[in-house]
C-alpha positions in Angstrom: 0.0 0.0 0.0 1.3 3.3 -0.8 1.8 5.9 1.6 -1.2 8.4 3.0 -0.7 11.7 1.8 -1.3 14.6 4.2 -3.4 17.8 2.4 -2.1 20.7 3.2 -4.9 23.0 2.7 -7.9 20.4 3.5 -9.5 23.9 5.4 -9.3 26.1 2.6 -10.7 23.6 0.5 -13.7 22.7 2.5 -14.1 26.5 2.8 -14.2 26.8 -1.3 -16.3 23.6 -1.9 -19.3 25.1 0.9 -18.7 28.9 -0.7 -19.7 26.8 -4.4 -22.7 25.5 -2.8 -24.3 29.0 -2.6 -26.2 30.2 -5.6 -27.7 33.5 -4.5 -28.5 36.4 -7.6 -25.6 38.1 -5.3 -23.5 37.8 -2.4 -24.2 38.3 1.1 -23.1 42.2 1.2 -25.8 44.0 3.5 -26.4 40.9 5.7 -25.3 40.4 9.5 -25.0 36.9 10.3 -24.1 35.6 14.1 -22.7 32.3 13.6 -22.9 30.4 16.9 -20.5 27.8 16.4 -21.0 25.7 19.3 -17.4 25.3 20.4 -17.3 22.4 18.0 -16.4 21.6 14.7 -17.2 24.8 12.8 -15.3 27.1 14.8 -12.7 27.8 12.5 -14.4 27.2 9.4 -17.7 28.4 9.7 -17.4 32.1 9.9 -14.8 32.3 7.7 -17.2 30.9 4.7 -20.1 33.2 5.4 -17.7 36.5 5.5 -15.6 35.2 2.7 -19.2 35.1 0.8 -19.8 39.0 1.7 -21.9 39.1 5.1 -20.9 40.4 8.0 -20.4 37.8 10.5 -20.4 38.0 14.5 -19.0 34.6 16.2 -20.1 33.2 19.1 -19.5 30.0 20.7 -15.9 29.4 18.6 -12.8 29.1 21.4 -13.1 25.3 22.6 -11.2 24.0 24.9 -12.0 20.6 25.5 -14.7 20.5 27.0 -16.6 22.6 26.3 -18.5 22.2 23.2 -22.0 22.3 23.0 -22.0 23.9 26.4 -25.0 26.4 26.6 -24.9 27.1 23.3 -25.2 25.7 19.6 -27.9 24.3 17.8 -29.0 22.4 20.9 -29.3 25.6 23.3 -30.0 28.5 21.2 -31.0 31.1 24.2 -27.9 32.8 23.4 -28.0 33.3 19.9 -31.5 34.4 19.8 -30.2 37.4 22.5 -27.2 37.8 20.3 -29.3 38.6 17.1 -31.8 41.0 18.7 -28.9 42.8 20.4 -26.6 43.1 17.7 -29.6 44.2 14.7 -28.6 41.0 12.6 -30.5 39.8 9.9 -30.6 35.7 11.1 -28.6 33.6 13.2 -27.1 30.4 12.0 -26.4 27.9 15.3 -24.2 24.4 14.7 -24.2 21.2 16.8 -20.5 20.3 18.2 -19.7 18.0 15.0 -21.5 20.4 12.3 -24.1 17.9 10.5 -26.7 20.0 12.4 -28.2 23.2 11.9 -30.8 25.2 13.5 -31.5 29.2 12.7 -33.1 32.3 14.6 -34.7 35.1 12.7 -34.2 38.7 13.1 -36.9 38.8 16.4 -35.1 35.6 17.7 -37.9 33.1 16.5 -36.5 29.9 16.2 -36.7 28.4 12.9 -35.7 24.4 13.1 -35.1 21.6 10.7 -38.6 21.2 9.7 -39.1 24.7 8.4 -35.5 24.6 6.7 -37.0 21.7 5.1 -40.0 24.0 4.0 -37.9 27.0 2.6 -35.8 24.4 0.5 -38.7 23.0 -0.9 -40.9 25.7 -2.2 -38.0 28.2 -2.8 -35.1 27.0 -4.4 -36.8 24.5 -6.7 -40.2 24.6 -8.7 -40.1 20.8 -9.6 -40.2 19.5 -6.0 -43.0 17.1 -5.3 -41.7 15.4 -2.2 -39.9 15.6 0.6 -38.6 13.2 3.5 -39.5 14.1 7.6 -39.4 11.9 10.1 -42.5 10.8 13.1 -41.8 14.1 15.0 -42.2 16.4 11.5 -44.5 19.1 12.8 -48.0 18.2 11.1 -48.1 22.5 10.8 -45.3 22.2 8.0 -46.8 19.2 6.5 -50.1 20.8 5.8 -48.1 23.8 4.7 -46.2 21.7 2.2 -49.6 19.4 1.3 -51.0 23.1 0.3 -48.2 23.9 -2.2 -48.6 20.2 -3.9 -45.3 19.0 -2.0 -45.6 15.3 -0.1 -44.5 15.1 3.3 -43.3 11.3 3.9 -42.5 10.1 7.5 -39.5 8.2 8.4 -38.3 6.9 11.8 -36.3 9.1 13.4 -33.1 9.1 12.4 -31.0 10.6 9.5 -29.9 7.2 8.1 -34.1 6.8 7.4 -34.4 10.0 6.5 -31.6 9.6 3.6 -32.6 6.0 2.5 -36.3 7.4 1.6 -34.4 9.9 -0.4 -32.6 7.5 -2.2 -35.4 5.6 -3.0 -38.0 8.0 -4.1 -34.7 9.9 -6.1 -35.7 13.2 -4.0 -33.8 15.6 -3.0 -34.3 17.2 0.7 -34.8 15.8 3.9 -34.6 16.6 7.8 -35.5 16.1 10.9 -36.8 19.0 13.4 -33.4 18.6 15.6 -31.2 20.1 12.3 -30.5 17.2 10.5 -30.5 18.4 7.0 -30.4 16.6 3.8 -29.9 18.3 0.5 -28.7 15.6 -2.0 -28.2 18.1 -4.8 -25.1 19.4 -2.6 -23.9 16.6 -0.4 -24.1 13.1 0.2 -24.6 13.9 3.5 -25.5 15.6 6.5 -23.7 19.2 6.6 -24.4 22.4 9.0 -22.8 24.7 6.8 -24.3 23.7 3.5 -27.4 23.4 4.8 -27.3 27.1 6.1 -25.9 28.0 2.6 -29.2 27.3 0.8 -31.7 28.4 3.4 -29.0 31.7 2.6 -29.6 31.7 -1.2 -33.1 31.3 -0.8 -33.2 34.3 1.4 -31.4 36.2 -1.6 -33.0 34.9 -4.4 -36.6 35.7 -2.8 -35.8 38.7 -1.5 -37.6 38.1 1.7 -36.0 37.6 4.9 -35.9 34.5 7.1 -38.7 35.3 9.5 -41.2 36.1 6.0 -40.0 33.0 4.8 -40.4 31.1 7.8 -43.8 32.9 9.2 -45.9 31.2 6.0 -45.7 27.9 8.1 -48.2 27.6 11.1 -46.2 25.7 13.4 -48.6 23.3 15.8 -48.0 22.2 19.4 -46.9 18.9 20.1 -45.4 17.0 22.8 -43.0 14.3 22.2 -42.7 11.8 25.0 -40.0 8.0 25.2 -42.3 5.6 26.7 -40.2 2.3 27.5 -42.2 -0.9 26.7 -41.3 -4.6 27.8 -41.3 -5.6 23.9 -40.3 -3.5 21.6 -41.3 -5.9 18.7 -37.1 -5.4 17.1 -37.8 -1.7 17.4 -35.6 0.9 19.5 -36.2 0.0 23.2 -37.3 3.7 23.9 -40.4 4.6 21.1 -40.8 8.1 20.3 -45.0 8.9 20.1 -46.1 12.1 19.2 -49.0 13.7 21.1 -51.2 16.6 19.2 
């Protein structure tokens, strides 16, 4: 076997490859952006591809140490973004988990706008020949009657990426995600990515012309409750069985 090479610039070319992925009319000059980075994976990376793109970018949650990633911040505790973009004016907020596959956003009032509304911009913005799309048991039934009304299918998966992506494969479509941030869009990736994902909510934000929370406020988000109850038999499924409770 011969000998592993070693790239050099592996950063700056994961920096180029997201930067391709975004196919707005123009940049992002005009647009504040906090990135909240979750002391994880995109720390270095992240900002640099949204300010390299135009925006300008306040960082949070990008000097690990450790320890302490995902530690009150990130896509899975986004109190502090949502006070970072109201104080700061920003246009949106952009929050990753600690390993980056995840995304979740917060609009210019703070709203929180999760996986399942990503899931609704990237279907009825970017594309006019979507007729499905892949969620998962916990999909709010609010952004699947938004979809139904625009002609796009909402099919339910188990949760779990891996179900998410094999229902893509086999019905050939192109985005998926789960509420949490997991974020599918098989015209960029063959996976899960943060920053790509963020990308494309971005160019749909530019090529609309409308900003995040007009985008995201067409979908009425319903109440739900998701509870684990443990059974004695799960019947070969996961011992703990999400339900969903309108």
């Amino acid at each position: 076997m011969g000998k592993a090479r070693r790239i050099e610039d592996a950063a700056g070319r994961y920096i180029e490859f997201c930067k391709s992925t975004f196919h707005g009319k123009h940049k992002l000059d005009g647009y504040k952006i906090v990135i909240d980075c979750s002391h994880g994976a995109t720390y270095h990376i992240g900002p640099h591809v949204f300010a390299e793109l135009g925006a300008e970018v306040i960082t949070i949650g990008a000097e690990p140490n450790g320890v302490n990633i995902n530690q009150d911040c990130g896509a899975t505790h986004l109190d502090l973004l949502q006070k970072t973009v109201v104080e700061e004016g920003a246009d949106l907020g952009i929050a990753f988990d600690g390993d980056g596959d995840r995304v979740m956003m917060v609009d210019e009032q703070g709203g929180i706008v999760d996986g399942d509304i990503i899931l609704y911009i990237l279907a009825t913005v970017l594309r006019n020949d979507v007729t499905g799309v892949v969620g998962t048991v916990m999909s709010n039934l609010g952004v699947e009657n938004a979809l139904k009304a625009v002609g796009i299918d909402l099919h339910r998966t188990n949760v779990g990426d891996r179900y998410v992506m094999e229902r893509l494969v086999e019905n050939k479509w192109l985005y998926g995600a789960e509420p949490s941030g997991h974020v599918l869009c098989l015209d960029k990736t063959t996976t899960g990515d943060g920053i790509v994902a963020a990308l494309q909510v971005l160019t749909a934000i530019v090529q609309s012309g409308k900003s995040l929370l007009e985008l995201s406020s067409v979908v009425e988000m319903y109440p739900q409750v998701l509870k684990n109850i443990r059974v004695e038999s799960a019947l070969g499924l996961n011992e703990n069985v999400p339900l969903k409770e309108k």
